[in-house]
N, C-alpha and C positions, 0 to 999 in steps of 0.2 A: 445451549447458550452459556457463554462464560463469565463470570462476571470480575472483572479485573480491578484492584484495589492497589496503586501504587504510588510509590512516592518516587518528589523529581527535585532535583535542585535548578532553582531558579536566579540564572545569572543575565545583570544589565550589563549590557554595552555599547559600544556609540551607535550599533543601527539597531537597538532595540531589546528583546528580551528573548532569554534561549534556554529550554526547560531539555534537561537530561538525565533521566532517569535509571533509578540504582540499581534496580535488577532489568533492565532490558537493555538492549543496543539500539543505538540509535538517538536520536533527539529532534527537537524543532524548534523554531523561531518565531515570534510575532514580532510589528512596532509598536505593540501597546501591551500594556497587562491583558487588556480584554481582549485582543486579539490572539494570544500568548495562551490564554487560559483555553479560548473556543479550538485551538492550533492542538493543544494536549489532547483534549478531547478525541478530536478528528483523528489523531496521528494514533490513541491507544485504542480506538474503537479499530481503526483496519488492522493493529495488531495483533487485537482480539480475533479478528474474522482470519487471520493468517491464520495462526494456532490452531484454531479450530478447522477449517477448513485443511490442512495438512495431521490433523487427527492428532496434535501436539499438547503435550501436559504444561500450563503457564508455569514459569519460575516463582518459586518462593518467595514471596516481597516482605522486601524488612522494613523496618521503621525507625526512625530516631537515628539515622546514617547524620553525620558529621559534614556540612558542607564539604567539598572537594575542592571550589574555586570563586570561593568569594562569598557566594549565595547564599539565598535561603532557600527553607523549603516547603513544598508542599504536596498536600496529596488530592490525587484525582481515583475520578472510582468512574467506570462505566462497565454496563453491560454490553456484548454486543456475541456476535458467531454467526454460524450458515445462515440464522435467520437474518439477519440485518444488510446482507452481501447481495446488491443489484446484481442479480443472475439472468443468465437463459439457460435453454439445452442445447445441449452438443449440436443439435437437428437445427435450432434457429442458429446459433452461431457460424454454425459452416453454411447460413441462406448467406446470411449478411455479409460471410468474409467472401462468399465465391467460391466457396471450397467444399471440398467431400466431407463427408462427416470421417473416415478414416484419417483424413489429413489432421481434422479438428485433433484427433488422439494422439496423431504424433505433437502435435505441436504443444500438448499437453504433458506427454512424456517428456516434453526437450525443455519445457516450463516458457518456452516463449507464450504460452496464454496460460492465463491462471484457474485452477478450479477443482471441482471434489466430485468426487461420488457417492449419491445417497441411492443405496439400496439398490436398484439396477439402471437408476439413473445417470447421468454425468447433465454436470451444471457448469458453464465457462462466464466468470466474471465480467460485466459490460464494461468495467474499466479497461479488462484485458482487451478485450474484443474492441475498442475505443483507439485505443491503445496502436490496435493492429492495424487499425483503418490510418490513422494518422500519418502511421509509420509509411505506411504504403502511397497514403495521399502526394508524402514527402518527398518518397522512391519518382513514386511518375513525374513529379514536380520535378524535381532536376534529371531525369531523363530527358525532358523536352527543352532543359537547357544548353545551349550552343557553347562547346567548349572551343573559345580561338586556335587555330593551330599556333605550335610553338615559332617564335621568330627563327628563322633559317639564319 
């Protein structure tokens, strides 16, 4: 489990509030402080489970960084890693997608589903797997839609 300890600059503007933080990529949005703050949380907690789950060492975070764009700042701290990450195995996830457990691996190598290996296991993200269903849901959805021929 990792525990991540870092600071974000916190800028308003007209649809709300948008925290981006100094030693990661990336950032997120609420329309309230509180929304804004629980938004942080959420966004570094799956970033922790990234890192970890790809077997990655977190960047150095610094402290007392110089607003960038207006803002202030602040710092958020959460633990999180493999434990905290809605999983299944490889074995459920190719029940639920319809598919062979070998597919499950390619599609793991090609990173369209997300996930790690613990010890001779393999674990695939129910986000991913979610993810995959939707996508597909999507696929058949407009396959059953009627494309007009073009006017002649």
């Amino acid at each position: 489990m990792l525990l991540g300890v870092f600071e974000f600059e916190i800028v308003k503007d007209d649809s709300g509030y948008v925290a981006i933080p100094y030693d990661l990529g990336g950032a997120t949005q609420g329309d309230s402080m509180d929304e804004l703050c629980h938004m942080v949380v959420d966004w570094l907690k799956m970033t922790l489970e990234d890192y970890d789950m790809k077997g990655l060492s977190l960047p150095t975070a610094t402290f007392g960084n110089a607003p960038r764009y207006g803002g202030f700042n602040m710092v958020f701290a959460v633990q999180a890693g493999r434990e905290t990450v809605e999983k299944i195995t490889a074995t459920e996830a190719a029940r639920l997608l319809g598919i062979s457990r070998a597919r499950i691996t390619q599609l793991l190598g090609a990173s369209l589903l997300e996930g790690y290996r613990e010890g001779r296991n393999t674990y695939v993200t129910m986000a991913s797997v979610k993810a995959r269903l939707r996508d597909r849901g999507n696929r058949d959805e407009m396959s059953q839609v009627e494309v007009p021929a073009a006017a002649e």
